[in-house]
N, C-alpha and C positions, 0 to 999 in steps of 0.2 A: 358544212361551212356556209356561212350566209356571206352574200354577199350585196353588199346595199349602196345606194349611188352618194357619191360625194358631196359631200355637205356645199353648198354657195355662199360665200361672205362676201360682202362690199369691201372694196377696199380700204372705207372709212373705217369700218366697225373692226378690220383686221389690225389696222394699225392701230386701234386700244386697246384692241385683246390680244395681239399678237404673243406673247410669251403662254398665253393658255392655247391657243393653236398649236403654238411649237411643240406643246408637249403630247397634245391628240396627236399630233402628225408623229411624232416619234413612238408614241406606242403604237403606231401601223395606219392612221386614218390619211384617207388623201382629202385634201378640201382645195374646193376651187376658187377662187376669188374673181369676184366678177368688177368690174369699171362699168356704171352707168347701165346695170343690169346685163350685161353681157360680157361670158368668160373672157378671162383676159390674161390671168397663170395659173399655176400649179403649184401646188404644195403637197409633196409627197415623201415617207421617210427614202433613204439611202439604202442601195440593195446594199444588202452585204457582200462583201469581196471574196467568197471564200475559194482557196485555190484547187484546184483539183488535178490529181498527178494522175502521169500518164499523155499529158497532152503531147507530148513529143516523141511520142513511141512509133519505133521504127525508120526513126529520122536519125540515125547513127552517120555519125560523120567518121570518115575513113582517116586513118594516116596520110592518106595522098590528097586530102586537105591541105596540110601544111606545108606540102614540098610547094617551091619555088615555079613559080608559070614560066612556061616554055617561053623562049624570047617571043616568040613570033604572034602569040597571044598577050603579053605581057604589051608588044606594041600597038595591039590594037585599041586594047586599053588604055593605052595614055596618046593615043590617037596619031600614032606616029607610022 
């Protein structure tokens, strides 16, 4: 896998070509944009969200979850 440094656009030249950026950046290129020769944002695609199971394993919530709080916690909680 090559990995090569981010292209630099002016911010002028970005917003005439912007819609051909969009689509470099969407098929995975990051480009920087610079103001007045110095970085100034990012253009990068969107990770993808993909979900992964498992993440709450072992986190089993009991039956006594749902039973009712003993008064005397119940008042600490509403600060009484």
């Amino acid at each position: 896998m090559i990995v090569t440094e981010p292209e630099i656009v002016n911010i002028h030249e970005a917003k005439t070509h912007l819609s051909r950026l969009l689509e470099r950046v969407h098929a995975g290129e990051e480009i920087i944009l610079a103001k007045a020769g110095k970085p100034y944002a990012r253009l990068m695609p969107l990770a993808s969200k993909r979900r992964r199971g498992g993440q709450l394993a072992g986190l089993v919530v009991g039956p006594e979850f749902f039973e009712p709080l003993p008064e005397e916690e119940l008042g600490a909680w509403e600060g009484r």
